[in-house]
N, C-alpha and C positions, 0 to 999 in steps of 0.2 A: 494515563492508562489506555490499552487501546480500546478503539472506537471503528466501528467499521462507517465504510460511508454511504450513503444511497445512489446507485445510480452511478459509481467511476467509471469514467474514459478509459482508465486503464487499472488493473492490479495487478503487482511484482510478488512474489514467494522466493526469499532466500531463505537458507539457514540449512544443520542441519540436525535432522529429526531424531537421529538416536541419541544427542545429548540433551534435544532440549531447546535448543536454539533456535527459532526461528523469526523471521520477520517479514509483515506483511505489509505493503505500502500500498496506498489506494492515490490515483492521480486523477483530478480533473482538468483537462485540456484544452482550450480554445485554438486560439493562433497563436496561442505562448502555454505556457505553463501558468496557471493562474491559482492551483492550490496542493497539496502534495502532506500528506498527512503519514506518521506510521504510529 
């Protein structure tokens, strides 16, 4: 189910809104990619 996250290095919005579709991805970032949820 989603989950929003506290505090992401970064968030992504794709999708598109007149049907419905969308997605949101929350990133936390170090010196790599260390977690990445949607």
């Amino acid at each position: 189910m989603y989950s929003e996250k506290e505090n992401p290095s970064g968030v992504g919005t794709v999708g598109n809104a007149k049907c419905g579709d969308i997605m949101r991805m929350y990133f936390d970032i170090a010196e790599k990619a260390e977690d990445g949820e949607y």
